[in-house]
Structure formats: C-alpha cells, structure tokens
N, C-alpha and C positions, 0 to 999 in steps of 0.2 A: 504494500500500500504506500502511494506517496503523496507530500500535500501539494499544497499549489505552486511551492518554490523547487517542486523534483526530488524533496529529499522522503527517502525510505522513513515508515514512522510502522510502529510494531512495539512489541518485546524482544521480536529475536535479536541477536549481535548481527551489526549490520558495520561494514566498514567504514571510517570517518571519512570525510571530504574536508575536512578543512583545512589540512595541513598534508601539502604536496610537496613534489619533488625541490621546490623552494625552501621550504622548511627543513627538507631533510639537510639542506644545502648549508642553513646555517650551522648544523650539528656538525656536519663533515667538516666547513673551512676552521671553525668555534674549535673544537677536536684539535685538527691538527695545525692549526694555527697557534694555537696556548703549547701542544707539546714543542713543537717548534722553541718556541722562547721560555719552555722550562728548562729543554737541553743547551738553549744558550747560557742563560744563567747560570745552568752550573757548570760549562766551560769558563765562564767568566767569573766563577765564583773561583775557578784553577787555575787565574790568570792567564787561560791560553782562551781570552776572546772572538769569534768568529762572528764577523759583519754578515755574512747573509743567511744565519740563523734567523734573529730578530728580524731582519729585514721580509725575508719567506711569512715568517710568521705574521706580521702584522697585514701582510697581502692577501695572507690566507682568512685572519678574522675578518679583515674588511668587506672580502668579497661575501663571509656567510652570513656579514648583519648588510650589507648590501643587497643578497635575494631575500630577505626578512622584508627588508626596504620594498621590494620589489612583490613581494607578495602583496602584501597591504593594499592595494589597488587604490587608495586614495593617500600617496605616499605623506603630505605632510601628518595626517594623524597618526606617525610612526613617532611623531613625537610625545604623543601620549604614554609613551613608554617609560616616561621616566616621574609620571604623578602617581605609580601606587607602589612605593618600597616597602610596607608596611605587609602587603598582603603576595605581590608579584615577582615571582622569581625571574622573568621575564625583566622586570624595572630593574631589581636587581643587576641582573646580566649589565642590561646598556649602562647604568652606572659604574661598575666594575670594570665596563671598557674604557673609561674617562683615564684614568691612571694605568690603565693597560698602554695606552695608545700613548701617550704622556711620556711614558719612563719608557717605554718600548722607542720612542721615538730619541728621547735623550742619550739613550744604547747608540743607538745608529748615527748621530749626529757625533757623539765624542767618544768613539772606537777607539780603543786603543790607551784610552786616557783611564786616571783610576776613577774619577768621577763615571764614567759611562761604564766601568765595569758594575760598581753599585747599582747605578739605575737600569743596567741588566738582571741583575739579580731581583731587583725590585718586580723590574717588569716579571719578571719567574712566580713569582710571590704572585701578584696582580695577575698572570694567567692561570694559576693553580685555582685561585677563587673562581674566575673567571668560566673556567673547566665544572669545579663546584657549582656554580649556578647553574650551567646547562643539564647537568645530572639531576637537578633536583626538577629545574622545567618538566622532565616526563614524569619524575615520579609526582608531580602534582597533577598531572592528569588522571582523576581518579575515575574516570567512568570509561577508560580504555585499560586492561587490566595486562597488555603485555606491556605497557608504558611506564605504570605503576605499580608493579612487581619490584619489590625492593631487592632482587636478586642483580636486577640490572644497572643498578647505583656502582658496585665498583664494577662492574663490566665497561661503564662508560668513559670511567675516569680513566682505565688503566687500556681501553684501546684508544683514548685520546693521544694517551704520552706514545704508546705506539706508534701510533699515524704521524705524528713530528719525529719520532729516531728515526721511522723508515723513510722518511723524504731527508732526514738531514742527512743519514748514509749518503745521497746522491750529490751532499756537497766534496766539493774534493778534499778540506781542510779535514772534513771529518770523515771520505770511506775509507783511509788506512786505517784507525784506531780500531784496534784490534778489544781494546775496552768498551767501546761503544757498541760491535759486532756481540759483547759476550751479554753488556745488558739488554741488548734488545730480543736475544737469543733465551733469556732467564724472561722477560715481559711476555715475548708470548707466548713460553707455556703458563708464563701465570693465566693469560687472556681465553688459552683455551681451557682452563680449569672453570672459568667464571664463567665462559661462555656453556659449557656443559650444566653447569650449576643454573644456569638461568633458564634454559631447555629444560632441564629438572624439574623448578620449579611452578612450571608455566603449568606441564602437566599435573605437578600435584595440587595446585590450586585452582584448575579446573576452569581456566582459561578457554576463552572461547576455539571451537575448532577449528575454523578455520585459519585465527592468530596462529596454533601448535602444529599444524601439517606448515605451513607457509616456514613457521623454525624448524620443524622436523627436515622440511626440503633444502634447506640451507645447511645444513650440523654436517655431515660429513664434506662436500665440496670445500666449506669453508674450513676445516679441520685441515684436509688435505692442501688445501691449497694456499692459503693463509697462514700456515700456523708449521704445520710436519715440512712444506716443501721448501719454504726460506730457512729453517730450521738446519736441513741438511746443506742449504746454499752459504749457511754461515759456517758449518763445518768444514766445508769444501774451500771455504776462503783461506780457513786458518792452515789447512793442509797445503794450500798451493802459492800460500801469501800474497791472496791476487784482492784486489776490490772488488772487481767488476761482481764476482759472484754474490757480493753483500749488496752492491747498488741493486742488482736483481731483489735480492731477500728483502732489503726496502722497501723497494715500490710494490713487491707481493703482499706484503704484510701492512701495507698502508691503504694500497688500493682494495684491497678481499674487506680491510675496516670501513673503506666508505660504501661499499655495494651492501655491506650487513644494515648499514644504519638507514640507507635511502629503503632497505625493504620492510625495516623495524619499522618508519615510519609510514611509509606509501601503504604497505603489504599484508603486513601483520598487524596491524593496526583495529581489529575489531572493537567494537565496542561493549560494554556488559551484557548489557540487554537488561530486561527488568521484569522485575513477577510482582503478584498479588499474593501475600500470603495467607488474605482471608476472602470470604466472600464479601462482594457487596451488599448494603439491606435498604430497601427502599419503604419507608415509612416505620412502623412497629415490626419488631422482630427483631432476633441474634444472629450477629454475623458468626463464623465457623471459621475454624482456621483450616486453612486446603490442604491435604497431605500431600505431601510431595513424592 
C-alpha cells in the first residue's frame, strides 16, 4: 500500500528512501577522511610528518559533507545543521568539522614546523571525534535496526581508521613502512572479527530479513576479499620487500570498506516494521493482548 507521496505505509519492514547513495557518500569520504589525518597525527606525533596525509584527508571529508550538501535538495537549509547540538548527532558532526578543518588546515599550511606538527595531532584528536559522531549518526537511527544495532558502533570506527591506512599505503612517504603494513594487517583482522560479530548479531536480534540475507550476501566476498586477500598481499610484501603489493592490500581493504557501507546504507537498510500488541475496542468493552 502507498500514500499519495509513493511511499510504502504497512507494518511490514519496508526499505528506507531517505538516505541514498549520497548519504552513504558522506560515511565513506567522513570514514576515510578522519582515518587519513588520525594516521597523520601520529606520524607527526613521531616527528616524521607527511603533507598529503592531512591534505587527502581533508578532501576526503569535504567531498562527504559536500554530497550531505548535495543531498539536501534545498542546499542553504544545510545550514540548519548546526541549531540542535543538544539533541543531533548530525549538528554535532558539522560542529566537530569546524576545528577539524581548522587544525587540519594549520597541519598543511606549516608542515614541517613544530607548531603544524601539534595542530596535526590536534587535527587526529578533532577527526577521532569526528569519526565518533558518524558512529553514533546510525546508531541513533532507531527505527532501522541494522543501523542501530550497537554491534556496528566499533565496526565503524575501526573500518574508518582502515579506509585512511589503506589509501595512505598509496602514498609513497608511507608504502615502505613496513610498521604501517603490520598495523593495518593487525586492523583488519580486528575488522573482520566485528564485522562477523555484527552479522551475529543482526540475526540474533531478529533483524528484519531482508537487512540479514542482503549481510549474509556480503560476509564471505567481503571476508575474502577485503580482509584474507590484502592480508596475504601484506605478507607477500614483507617476503619480497616490495610496496606495490601493500598499495594493492590498500586500496583492497579501503575500497571492499566503502562498497560494505554504501550497501549498509542503500541495501540493508530495512526498516522495523511495527505490531499491535492488543486489540483494538471501539466503545464499551476489553481490549486483549494478541498472542504472538
């Protein structure tokens, strides 16, 4: 059944429309944009500062509060986004970008300097939050239950920092480091522990069915592909002391993160659906509670 505007009205879980391949866009650039300049800050927290860490990164946030922008279809009321910090994770975020964008910038203006080292690090701090707010964005959507499944809280955080090692491996300052290949190598088996643990819990809490086949069709490609095949491409680096194999494991393990989040949001995205747990009573009489 739908009403006069097209949209599906029912109890069953019906997939949302509100939030499209834009939305996901902002999670994807958000994501790997903040891990971006949390891995610079802590180069620069080692003294060994790299310019197109922060720089990547703040191009990355921009462009995902840019399709935010772009969503909105009436862009100046995007500025509405920053009158309810009290209640909006959302407001939150664009406030957080203020001193992201800030020290993120101060980074890239005075490289090299100890003052820009600092507000590297700062800017790290300021996208950690930043990362924090986007995490909590879904889990505040409580009437879509693969969004608000607290299982997905550090699944997001930690294929965020992900998605920034694997593009920064492609810079050159950083595919030798053979430290950088070993934590990104330690992140995503963390990633594939959370991500199984989230698939878990989808089904044990009974998550709409089409949300769990739509994760179900995903668990092993992205397992394999994402997670087991840059895995060996990182070993295969340390055995032949080459890069290239880890720019591969990179861009594997960054790009498999942003295909999971555009289907989290687009795909698996159903909605609760809703029941009557008693009957209705019209005039005198006891309502009953319905068995389930």
């Amino acid at each position: 059944m739908k009403n006069r505007y097209g949209l599906k009205r029912g109890p069953i879980p019906r997939l949302q429309s509100f939030w499209d391949a834009r939305a996901a866009c902002n999670f994807i650039g958000g994501g790997t944009g903040t891990g971006l300049i949390i891995v610079a800050g802590l180069y620069a927290a080692l003294g060994q500062p790299v310019l197109a860490l922060p720089l990547l990164g703040l191009v990355a946030v921009a462009f995902g509060l840019f399709m935010v922008f772009m969503e909105i279809g009436r862009p100046w009321r995007s500025m509405n986004v920053f009158f309810n910090p009290q209640t909006s994770w959302m407001t939150r975020e664009g406030i957080v970008a203020l001193p992201l964008f800030f020290f993120g910038g101060v980074a890239v203006l005075l490289h090299g300097t100890a003052l820009g080292n600092t507000a590297s690090v700062l800017a790290g701090l300021s996208a950690a939050c930043y990362l924090y707010c986007q995490m909590r964005m879904l889990h505040a959507c409580k009437g879509i239950l693969s969004w608000c499944e607290p299982a997905l809280k550090p699944y997001m955080l930690v294929t965020g920092v992900v998605e920034g090692l694997g593009v920064a491996l492609c810079v050159p300052a950083v595919t030798g480091d053979k430290a950088a290949w070993s934590a990104l190598a330690a992140l995503l088996l963390l990633r594939a522990l959370l991500w199984f643990g989230y698939a878990a819990a989808l089904h044990g809490n009974r998550a709409p069915e089409d949300s769990r086949a739509e994760i179900d069709r995903l668990r092993w490609p992205y397992m394999l592909l994402g997670h087991l095949l840059p895995v060996l491409l990182l070993c295969l680096a340390l055995l032949m002391a080459s890069g290239l194999p880890a720019i591969v494991a990179g861009l594997l393990a960054a790009s498999s993160g942003w295909y999971v989040k555009l289907m989290i949001i687009t795909r698996a995205a159903q909605t609760r659906g809703f029941a009557i747990p008693r009957t209705p009573v019209r005039g005198r009489g006891e309502s009953r509670v319905l068995s389930s």
